[in-house]
C-alpha positions in Angstrom: 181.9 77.5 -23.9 182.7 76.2 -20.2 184.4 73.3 -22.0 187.4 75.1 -23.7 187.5 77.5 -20.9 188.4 73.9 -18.9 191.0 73.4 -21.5 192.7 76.9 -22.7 192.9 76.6 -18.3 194.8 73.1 -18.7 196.0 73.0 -22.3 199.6 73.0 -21.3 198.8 69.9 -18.9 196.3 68.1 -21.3 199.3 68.3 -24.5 202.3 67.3 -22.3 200.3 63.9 -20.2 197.2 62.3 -20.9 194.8 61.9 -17.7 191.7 60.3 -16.8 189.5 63.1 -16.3 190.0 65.3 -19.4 191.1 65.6 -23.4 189.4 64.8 -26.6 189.4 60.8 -26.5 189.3 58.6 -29.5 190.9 55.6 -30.9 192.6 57.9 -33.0 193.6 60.7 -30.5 195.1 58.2 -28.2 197.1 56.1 -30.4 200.4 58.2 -29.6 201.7 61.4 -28.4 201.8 63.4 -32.0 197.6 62.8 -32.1 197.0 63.5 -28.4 198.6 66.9 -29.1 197.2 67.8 -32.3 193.5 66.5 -31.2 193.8 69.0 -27.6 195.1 71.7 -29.8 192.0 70.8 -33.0 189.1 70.0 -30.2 189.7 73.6 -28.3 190.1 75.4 -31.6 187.0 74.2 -33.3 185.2 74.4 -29.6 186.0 78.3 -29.6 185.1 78.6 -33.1 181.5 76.9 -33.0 180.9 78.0 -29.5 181.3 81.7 -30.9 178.6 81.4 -33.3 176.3 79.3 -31.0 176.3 82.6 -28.5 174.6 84.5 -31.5 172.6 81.8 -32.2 171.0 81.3 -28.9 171.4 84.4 -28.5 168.4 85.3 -31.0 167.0 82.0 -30.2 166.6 83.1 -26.8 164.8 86.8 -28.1 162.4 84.6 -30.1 161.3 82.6 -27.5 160.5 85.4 -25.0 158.3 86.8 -27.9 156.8 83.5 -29.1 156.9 81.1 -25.9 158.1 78.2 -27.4 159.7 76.6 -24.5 158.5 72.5 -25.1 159.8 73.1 -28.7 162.8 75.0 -27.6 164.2 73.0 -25.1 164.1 70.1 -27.9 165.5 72.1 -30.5 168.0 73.1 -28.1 168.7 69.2 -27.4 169.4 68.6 -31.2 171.3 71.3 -32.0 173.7 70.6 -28.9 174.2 67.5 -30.1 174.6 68.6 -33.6 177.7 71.2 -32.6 179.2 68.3 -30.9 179.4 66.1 -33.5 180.5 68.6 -35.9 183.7 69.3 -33.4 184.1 65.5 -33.1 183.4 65.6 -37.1 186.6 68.2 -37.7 188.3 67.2 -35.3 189.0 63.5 -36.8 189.3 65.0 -39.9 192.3 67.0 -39.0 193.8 63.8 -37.0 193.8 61.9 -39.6 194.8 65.0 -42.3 198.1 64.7 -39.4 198.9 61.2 -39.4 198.8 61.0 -43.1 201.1 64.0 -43.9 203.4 61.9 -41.0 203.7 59.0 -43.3 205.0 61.2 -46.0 
C-alpha cells in the first residue's frame, strides 16, 4: 500500500522523466517513453488493485493468528505470499507492456 501511495504522490513526475530512485523498471519498461508511461500507469493500477484485497486478507489472517498463535508460521506465510503479490503485479504488468507495444506495431 505505501508503495502506490509513493507513486499516485509522484505519478505526474514518474510518467513525464525517468529517475533513479523510483518507477517500475524492466528491460521492457525502459526501452522508450510510450512503455515508461504505460508501465507507471499498469504497476500503480494493479498495486491498488492487489493491495486492496491483501488488506482483507491480512486482515483475517491477522484475527486467526491472535486466536491460533501461529506467529513462526505466519511470519513465513506472510514472506511467501508478499512475494507472490509482487510477482503477480510484475506478472500483469509485463503482460500489458507488451499487449502495448504490440497494438503499436499495428
Amino acid at each position: 500500500m505505501m508503495i502506490s501511495t509513493i507513486y499516485e504522490k509522484h505519478h505526474k513526475l514518474l510518467t513525464e522523466h525517468r529517475n533513479l530512485l523510483l518507477g517500475y523498471r524492466t528491460p521492457r519498461a525502459l526501452k522508450n517513453e510510450q512503455n515508461w508511461c504505460v508501465a507507471q500507469n499498469e504497476f500503480i493500477k494493479y498495486s491498488k488493485l492487489f493491495n486492496r484485497y491483501f488488506i482483507y486478507v491480512g486482515t483475517i489472517w491477522l484475527i486467526i493468528d491472535l486466536i491460533v498463535n501461529l506467529k513462526a508460521m505466519s511470519m513465513i506465510l506472510q514472506f511467501v505470499s508478499l512475494i507472490l503479490l509482487i510477482l503477480l503485479i510484475i506478472f500483469f504488468t509485463e503482460k500489458n507492456i507488451k499487449a502495448f507495444e504490440e497494438s503499436q506495431k499495428t
